[in-house]
PDB file of N, CA, C and O in Angstrom:
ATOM      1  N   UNK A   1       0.856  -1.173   0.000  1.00  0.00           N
ATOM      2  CA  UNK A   1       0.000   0.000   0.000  1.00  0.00           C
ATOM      3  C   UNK A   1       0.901   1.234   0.000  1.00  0.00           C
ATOM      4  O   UNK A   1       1.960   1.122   0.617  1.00  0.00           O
ATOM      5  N   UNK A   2       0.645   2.347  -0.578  1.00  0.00           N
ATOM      6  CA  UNK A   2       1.136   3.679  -1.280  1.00  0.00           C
ATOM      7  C   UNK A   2       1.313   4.237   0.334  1.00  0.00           C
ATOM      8  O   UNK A   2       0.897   3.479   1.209  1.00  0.00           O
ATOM      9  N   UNK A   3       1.873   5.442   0.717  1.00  0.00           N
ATOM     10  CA  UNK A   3       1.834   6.352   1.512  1.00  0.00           C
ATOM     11  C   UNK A   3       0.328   7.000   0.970  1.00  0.00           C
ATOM     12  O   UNK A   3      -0.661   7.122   1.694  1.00  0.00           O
ATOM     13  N   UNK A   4       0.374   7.231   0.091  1.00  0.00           N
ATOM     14  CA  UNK A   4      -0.902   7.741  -0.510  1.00  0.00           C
ATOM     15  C   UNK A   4      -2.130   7.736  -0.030  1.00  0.00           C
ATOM     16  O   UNK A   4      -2.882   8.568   0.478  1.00  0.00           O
ATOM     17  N   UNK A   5      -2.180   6.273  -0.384  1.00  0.00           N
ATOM     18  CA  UNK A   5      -3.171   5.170  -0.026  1.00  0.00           C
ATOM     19  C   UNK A   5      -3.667   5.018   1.751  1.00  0.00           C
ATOM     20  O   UNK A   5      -4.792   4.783   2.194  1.00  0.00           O
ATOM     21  N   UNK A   6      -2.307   5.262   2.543  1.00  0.00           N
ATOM     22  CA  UNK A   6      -2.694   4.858   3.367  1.00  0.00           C
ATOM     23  C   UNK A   6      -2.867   6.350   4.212  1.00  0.00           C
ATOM     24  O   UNK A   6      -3.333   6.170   5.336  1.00  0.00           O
ATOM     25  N   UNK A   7      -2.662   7.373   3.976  1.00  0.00           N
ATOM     26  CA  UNK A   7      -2.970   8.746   4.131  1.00  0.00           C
ATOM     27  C   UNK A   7      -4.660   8.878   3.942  1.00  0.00           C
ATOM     28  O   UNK A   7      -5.437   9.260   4.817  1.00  0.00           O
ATOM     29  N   UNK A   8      -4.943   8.539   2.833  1.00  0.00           N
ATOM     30  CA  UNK A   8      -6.365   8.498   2.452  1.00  0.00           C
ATOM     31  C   UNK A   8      -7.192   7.454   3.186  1.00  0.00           C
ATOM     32  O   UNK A   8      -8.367   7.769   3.376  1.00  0.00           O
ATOM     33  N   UNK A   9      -6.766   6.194   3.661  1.00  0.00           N
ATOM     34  CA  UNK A   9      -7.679   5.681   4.670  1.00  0.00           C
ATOM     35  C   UNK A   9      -7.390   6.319   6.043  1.00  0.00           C
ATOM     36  O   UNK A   9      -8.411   6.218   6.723  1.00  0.00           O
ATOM     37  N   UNK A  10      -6.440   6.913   6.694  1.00  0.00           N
ATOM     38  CA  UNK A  10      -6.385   7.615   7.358  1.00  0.00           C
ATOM     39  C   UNK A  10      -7.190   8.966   7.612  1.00  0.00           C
ATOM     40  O   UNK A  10      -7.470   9.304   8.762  1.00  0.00           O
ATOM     41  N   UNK A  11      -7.358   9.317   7.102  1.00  0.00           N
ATOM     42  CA  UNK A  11      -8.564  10.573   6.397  1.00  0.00           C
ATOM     43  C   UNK A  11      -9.857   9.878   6.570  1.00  0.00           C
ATOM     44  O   UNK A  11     -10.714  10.346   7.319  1.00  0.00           O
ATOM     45  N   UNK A  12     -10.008   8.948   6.011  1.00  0.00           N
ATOM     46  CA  UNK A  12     -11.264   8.884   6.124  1.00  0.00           C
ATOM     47  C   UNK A  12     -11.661   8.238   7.334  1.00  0.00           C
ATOM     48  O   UNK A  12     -12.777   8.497   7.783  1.00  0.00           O
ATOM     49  N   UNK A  13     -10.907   7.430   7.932  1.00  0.00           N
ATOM     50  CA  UNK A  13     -11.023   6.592   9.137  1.00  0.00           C
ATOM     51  C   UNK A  13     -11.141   7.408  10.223  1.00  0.00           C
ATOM     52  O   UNK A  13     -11.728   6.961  11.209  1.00  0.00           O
ATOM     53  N   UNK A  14     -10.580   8.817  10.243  1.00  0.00           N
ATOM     54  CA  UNK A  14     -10.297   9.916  11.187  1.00  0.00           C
ATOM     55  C   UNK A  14     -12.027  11.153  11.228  1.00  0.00           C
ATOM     56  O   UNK A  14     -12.259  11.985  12.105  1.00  0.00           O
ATOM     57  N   UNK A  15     -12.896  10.850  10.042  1.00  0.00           N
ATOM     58  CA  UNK A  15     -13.844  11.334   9.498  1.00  0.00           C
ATOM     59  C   UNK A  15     -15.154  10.490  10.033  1.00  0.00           C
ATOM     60  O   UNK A  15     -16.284  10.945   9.857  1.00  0.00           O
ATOM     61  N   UNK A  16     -14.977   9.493  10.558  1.00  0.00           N
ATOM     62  CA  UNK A  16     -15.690   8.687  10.799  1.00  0.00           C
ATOM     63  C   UNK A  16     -16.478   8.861  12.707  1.00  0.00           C
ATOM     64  O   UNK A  16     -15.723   9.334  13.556  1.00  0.00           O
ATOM     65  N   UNK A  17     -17.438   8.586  12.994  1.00  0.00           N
ATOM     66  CA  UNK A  17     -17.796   8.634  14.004  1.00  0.00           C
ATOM     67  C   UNK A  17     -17.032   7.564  15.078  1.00  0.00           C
ATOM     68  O   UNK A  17     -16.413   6.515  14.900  1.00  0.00           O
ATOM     69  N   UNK A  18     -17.358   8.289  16.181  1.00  0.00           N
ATOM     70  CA  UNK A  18     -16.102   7.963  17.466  1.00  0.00           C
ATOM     71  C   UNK A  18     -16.325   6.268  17.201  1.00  0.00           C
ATOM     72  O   UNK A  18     -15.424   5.428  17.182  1.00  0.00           O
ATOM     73  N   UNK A  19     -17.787   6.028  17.005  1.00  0.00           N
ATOM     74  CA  UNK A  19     -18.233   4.497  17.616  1.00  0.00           C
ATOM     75  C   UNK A  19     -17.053   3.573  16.599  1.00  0.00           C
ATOM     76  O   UNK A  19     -16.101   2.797  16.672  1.00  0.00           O
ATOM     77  N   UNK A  20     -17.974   4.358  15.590  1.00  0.00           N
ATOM     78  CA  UNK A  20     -16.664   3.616  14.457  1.00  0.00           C
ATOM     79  C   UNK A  20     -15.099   3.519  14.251  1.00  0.00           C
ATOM     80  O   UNK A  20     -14.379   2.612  13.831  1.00  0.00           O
ATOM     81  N   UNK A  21     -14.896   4.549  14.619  1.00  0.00           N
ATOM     82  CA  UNK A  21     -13.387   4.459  14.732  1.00  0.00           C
ATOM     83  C   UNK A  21     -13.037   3.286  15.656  1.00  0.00           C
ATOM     84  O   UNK A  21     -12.400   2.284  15.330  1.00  0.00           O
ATOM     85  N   UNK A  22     -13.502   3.541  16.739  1.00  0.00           N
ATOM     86  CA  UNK A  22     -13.390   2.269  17.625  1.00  0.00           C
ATOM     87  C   UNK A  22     -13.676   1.043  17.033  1.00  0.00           C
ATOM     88  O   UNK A  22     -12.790   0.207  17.211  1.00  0.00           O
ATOM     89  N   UNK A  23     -14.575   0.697  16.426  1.00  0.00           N
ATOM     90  CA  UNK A  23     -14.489  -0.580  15.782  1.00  0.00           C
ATOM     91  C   UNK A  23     -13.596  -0.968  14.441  1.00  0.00           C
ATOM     92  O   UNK A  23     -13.623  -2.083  13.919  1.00  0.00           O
ATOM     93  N   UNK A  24     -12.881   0.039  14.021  1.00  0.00           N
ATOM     94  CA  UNK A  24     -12.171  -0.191  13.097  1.00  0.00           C
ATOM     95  C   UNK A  24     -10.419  -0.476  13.913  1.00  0.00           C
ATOM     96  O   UNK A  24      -9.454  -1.125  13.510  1.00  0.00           O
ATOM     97  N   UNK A  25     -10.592   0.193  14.941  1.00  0.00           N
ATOM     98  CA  UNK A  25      -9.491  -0.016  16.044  1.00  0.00           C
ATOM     99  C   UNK A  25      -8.822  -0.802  16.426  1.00  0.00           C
ATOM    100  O   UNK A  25      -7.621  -1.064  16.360  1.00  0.00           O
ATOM    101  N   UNK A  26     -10.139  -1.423  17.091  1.00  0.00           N
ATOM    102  CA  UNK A  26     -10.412  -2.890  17.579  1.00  0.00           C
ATOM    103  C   UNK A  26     -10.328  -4.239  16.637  1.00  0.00           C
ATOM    104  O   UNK A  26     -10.205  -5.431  16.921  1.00  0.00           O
ATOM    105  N   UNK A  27     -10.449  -3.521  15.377  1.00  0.00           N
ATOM    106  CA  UNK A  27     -10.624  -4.738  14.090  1.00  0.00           C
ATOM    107  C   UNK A  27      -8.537  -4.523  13.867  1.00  0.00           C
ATOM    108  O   UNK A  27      -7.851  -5.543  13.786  1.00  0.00           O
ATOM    109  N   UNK A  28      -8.212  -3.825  13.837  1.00  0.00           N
ATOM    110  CA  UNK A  28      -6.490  -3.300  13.616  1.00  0.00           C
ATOM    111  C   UNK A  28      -5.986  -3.978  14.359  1.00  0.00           C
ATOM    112  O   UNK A  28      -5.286  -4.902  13.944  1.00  0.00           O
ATOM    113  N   UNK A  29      -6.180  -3.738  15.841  1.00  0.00           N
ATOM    114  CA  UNK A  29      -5.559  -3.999  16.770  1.00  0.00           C
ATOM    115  C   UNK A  29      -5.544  -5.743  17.340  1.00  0.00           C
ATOM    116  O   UNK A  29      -4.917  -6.309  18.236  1.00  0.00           O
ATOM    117  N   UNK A  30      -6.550  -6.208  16.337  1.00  0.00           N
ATOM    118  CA  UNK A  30      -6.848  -8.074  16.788  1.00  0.00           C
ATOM    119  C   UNK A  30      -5.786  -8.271  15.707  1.00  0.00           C
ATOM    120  O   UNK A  30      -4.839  -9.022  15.939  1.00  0.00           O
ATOM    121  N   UNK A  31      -5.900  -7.613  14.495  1.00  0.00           N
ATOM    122  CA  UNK A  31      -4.679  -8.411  13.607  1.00  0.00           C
ATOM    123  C   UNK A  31      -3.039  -8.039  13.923  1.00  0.00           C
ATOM    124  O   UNK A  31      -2.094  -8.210  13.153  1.00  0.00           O
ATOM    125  N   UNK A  32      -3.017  -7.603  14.989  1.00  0.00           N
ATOM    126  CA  UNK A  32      -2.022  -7.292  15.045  1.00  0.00           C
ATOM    127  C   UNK A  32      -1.352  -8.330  16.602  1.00  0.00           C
ATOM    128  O   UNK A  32      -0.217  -8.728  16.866  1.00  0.00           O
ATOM    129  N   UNK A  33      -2.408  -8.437  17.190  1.00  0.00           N
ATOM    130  CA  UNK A  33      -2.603  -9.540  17.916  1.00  0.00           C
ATOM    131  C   UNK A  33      -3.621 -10.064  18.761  1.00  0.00           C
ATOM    132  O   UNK A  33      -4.332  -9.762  19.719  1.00  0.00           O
ATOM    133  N   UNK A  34      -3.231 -11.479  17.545  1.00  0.00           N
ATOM    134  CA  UNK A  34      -4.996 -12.510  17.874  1.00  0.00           C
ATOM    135  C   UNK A  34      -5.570 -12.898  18.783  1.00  0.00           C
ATOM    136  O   UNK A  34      -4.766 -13.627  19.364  1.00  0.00           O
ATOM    137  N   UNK A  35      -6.682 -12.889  19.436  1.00  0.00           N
ATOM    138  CA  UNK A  35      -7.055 -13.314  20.137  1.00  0.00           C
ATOM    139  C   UNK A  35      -6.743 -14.607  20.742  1.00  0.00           C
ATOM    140  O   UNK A  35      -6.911 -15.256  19.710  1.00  0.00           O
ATOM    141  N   UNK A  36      -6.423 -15.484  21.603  1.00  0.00           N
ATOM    142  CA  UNK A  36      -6.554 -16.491  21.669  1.00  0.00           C
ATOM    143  C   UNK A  36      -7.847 -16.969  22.698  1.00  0.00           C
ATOM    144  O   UNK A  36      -8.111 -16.775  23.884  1.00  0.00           O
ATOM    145  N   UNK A  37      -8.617 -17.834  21.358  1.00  0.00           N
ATOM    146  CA  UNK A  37     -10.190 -18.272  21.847  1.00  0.00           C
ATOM    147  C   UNK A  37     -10.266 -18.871  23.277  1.00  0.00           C
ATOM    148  O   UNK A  37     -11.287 -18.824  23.963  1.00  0.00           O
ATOM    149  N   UNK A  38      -8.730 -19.617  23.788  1.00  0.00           N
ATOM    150  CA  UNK A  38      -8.986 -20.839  25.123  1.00  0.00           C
ATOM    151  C   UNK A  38      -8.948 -19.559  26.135  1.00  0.00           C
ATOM    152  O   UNK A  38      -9.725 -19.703  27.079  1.00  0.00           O
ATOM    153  N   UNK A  39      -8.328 -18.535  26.139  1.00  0.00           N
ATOM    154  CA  UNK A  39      -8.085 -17.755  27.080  1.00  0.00           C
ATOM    155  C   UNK A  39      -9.408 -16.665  26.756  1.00  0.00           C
ATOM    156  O   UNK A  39     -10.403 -16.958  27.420  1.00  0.00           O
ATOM    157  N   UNK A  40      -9.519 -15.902  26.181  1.00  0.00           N
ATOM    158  CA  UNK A  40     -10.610 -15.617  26.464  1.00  0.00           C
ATOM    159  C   UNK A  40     -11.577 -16.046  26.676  1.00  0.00           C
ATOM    160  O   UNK A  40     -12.344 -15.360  27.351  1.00  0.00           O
ATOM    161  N   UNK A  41     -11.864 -16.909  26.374  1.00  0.00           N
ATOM    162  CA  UNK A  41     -13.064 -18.023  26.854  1.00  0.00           C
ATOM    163  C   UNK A  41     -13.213 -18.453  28.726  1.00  0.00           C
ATOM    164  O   UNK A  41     -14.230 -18.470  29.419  1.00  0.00           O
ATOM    165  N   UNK A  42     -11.954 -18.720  29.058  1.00  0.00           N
ATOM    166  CA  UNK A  42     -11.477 -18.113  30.579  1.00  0.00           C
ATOM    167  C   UNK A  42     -11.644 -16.986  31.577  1.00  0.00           C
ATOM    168  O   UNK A  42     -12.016 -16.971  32.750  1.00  0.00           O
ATOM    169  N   UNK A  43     -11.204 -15.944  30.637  1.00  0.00           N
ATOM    170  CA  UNK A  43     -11.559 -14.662  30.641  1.00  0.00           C
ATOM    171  C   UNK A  43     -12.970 -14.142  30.824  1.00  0.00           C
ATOM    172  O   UNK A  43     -13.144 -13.424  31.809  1.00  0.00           O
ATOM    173  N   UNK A  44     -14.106 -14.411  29.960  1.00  0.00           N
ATOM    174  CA  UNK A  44     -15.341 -14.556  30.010  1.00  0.00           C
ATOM    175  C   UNK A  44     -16.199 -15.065  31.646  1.00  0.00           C
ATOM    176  O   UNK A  44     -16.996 -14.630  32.478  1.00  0.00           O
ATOM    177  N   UNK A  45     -15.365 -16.259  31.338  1.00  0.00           N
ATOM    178  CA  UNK A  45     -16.143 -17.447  32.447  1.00  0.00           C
ATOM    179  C   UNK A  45     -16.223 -16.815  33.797  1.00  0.00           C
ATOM    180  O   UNK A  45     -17.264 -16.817  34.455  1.00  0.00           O
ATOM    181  N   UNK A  46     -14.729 -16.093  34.331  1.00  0.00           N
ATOM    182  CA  UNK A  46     -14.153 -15.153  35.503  1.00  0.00           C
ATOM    183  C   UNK A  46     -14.964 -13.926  35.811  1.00  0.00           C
ATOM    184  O   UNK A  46     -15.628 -13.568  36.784  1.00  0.00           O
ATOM    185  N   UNK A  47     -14.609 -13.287  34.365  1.00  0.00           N
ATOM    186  CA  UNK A  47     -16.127 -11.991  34.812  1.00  0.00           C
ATOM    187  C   UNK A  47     -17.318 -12.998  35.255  1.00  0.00           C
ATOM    188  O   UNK A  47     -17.478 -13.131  36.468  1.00  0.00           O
ATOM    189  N   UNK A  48     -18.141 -13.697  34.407  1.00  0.00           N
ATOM    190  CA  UNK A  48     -19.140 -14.382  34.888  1.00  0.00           C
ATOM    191  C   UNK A  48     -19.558 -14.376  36.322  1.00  0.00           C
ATOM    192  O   UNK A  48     -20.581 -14.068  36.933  1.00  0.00           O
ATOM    193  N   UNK A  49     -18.225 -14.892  36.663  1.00  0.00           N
ATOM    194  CA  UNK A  49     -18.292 -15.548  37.973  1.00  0.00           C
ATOM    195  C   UNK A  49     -18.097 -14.762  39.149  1.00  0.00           C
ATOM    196  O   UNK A  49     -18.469 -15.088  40.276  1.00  0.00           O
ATOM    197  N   UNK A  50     -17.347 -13.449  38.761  1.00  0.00           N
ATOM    198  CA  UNK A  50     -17.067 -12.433  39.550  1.00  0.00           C
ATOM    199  C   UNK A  50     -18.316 -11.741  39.446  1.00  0.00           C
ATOM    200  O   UNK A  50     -18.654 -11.172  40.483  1.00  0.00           O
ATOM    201  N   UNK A  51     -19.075 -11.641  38.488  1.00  0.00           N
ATOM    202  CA  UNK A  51     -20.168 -11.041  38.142  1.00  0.00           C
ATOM    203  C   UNK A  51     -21.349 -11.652  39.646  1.00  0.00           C
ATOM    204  O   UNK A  51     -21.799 -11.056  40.624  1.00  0.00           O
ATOM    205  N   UNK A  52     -21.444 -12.681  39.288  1.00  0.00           N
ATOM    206  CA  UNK A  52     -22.475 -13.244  40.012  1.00  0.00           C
ATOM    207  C   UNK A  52     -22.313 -13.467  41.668  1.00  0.00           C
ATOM    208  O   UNK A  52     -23.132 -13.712  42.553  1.00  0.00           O
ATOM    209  N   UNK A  53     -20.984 -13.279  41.659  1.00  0.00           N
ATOM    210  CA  UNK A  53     -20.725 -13.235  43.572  1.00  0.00           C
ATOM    211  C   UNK A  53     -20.936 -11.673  43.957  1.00  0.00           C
ATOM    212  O   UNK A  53     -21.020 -11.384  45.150  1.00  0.00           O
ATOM    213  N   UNK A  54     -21.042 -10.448  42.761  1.00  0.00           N
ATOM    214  CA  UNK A  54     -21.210  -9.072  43.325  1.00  0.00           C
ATOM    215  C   UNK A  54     -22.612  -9.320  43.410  1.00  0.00           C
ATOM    216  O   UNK A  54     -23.045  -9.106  44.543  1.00  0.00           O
ATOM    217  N   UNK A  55     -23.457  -9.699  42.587  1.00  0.00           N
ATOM    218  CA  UNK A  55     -24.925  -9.944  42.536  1.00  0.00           C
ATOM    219  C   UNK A  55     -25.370 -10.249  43.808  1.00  0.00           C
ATOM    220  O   UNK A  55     -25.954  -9.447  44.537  1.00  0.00           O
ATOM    221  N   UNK A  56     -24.983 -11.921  44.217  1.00  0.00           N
ATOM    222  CA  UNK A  56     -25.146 -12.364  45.102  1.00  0.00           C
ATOM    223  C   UNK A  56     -25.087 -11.977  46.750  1.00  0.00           C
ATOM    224  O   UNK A  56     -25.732 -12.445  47.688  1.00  0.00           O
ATOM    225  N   UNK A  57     -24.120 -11.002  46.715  1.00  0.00           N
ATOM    226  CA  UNK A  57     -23.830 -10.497  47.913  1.00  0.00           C
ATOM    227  C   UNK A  57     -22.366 -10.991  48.481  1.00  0.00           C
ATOM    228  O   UNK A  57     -21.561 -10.448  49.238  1.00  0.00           O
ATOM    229  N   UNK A  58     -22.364 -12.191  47.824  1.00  0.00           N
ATOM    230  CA  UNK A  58     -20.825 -12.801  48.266  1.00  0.00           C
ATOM    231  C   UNK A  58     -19.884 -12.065  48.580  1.00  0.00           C
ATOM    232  O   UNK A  58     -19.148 -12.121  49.565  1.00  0.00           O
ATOM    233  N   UNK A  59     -19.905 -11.326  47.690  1.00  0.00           N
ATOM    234  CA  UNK A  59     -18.417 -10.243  47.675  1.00  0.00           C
ATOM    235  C   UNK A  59     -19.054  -9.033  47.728  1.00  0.00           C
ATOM    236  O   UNK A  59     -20.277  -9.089  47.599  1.00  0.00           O
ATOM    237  N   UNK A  60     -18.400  -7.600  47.934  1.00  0.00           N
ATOM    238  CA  UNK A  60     -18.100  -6.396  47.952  1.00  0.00           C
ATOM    239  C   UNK A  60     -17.540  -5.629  46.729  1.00  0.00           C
ATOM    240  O   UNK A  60     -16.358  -5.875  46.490  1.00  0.00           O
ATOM    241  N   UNK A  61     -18.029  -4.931  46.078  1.00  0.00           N
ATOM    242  CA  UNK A  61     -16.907  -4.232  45.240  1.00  0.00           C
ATOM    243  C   UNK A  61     -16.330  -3.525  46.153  1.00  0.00           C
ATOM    244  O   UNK A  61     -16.769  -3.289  47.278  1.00  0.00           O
ATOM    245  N   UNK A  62     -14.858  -3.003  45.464  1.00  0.00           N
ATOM    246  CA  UNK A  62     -13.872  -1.582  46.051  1.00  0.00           C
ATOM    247  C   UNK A  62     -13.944  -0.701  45.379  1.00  0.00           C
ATOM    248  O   UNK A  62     -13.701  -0.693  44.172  1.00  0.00           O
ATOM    249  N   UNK A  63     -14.370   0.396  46.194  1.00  0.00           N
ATOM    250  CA  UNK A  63     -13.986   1.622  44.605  1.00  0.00           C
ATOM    251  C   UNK A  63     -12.461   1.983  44.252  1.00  0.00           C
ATOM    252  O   UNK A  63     -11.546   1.940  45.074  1.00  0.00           O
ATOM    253  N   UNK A  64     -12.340   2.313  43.021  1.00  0.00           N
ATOM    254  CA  UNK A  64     -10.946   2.377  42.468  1.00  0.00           C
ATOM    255  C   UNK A  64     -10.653   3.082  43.276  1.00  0.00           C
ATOM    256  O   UNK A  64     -10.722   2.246  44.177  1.00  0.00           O
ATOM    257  N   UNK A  65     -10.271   4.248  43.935  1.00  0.00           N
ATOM    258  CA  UNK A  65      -9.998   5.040  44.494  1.00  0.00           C
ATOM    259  C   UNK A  65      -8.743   4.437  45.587  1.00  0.00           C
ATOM    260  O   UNK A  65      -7.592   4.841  45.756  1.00  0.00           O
ATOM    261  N   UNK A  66      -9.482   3.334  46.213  1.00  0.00           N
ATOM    262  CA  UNK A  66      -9.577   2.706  47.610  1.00  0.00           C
ATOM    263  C   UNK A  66      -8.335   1.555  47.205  1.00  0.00           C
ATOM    264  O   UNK A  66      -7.706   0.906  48.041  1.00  0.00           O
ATOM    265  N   UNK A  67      -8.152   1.477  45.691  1.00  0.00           N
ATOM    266  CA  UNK A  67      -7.399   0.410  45.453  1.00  0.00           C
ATOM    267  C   UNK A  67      -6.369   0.852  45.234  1.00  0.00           C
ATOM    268  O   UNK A  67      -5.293   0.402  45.629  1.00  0.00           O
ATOM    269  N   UNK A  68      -6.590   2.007  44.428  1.00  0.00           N
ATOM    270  CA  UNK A  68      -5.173   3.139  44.434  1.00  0.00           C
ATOM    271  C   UNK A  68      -4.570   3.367  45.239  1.00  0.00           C
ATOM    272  O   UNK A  68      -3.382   3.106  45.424  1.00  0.00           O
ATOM    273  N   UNK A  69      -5.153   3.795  45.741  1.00  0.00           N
ATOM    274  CA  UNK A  69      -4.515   4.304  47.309  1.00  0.00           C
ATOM    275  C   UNK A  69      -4.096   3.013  48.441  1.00  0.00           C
ATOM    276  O   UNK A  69      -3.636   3.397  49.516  1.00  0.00           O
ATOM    277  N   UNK A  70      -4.202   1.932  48.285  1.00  0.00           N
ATOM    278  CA  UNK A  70      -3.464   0.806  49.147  1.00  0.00           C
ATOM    279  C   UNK A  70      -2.439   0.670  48.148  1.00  0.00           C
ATOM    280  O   UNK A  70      -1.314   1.000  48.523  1.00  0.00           O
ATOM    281  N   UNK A  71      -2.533   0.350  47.217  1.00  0.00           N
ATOM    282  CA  UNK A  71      -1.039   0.210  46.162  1.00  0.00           C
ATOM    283  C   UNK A  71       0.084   1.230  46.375  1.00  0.00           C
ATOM    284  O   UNK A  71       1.287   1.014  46.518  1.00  0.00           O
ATOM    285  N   UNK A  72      -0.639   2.487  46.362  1.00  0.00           N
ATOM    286  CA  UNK A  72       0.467   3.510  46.355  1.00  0.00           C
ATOM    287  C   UNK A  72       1.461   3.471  47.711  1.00  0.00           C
ATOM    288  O   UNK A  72       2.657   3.693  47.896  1.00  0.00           O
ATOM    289  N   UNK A  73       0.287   3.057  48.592  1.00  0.00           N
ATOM    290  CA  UNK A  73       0.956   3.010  50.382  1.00  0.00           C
ATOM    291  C   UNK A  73       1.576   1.872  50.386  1.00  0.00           C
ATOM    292  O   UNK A  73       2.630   1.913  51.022  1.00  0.00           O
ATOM    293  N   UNK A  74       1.235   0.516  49.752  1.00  0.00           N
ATOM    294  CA  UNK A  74       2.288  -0.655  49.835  1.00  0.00           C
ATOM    295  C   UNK A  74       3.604   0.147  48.843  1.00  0.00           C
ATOM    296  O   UNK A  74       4.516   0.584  49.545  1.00  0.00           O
ATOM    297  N   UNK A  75       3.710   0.287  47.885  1.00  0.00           N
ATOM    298  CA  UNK A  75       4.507   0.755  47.330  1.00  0.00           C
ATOM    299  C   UNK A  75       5.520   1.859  47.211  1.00  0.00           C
ATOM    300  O   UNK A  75       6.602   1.760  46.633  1.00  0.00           O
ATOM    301  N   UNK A  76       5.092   2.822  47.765  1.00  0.00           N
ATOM    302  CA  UNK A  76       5.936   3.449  48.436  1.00  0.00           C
ATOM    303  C   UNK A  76       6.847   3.752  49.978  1.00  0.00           C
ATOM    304  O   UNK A  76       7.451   4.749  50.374  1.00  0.00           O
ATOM    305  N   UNK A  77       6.638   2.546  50.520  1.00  0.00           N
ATOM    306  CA  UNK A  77       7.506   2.126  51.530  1.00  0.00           C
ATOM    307  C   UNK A  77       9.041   2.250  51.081  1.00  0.00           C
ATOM    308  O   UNK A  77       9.940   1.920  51.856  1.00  0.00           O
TER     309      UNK A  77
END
């Protein structure tokens, strides 16, 4: 592909609405590296499961805030 060429999908890709750009992004950014189906599929299952113990009551969320701020204090010792 030309500099040309790829100036001009650049242009137009840049012309495009936010949603889209993002999905053209996201379509770039898998070929550049693939998904692998066993791990995300893992990946999936975990939210799931993390999903359904916040539901449940099992667990607690943290707000980010709260997580930041213990990292920063372990870490800066």
């Amino acid at each position: 592909m030309s500099d040309k060429t790829t100036n001009r999908l650049i242009d137009e890709i840049e012309s495009l609405p936010v949603e889209e750009r993002i999905r053209v992004a996201d379509s770039v950014l898998k070929t550049l590296n693939p998904v692998d189906q066993e791990i995300e599929g893992q990946w999936i299952t975990e939210a799931e499961n993390r999903l359904n113990e916040m539901k449940s009551g099992k667990v607690s969320p943290v707000p980010g805030d709260e997580v930041f701020e213990k990292i920063q204090k372990r870490f800066s010792k």
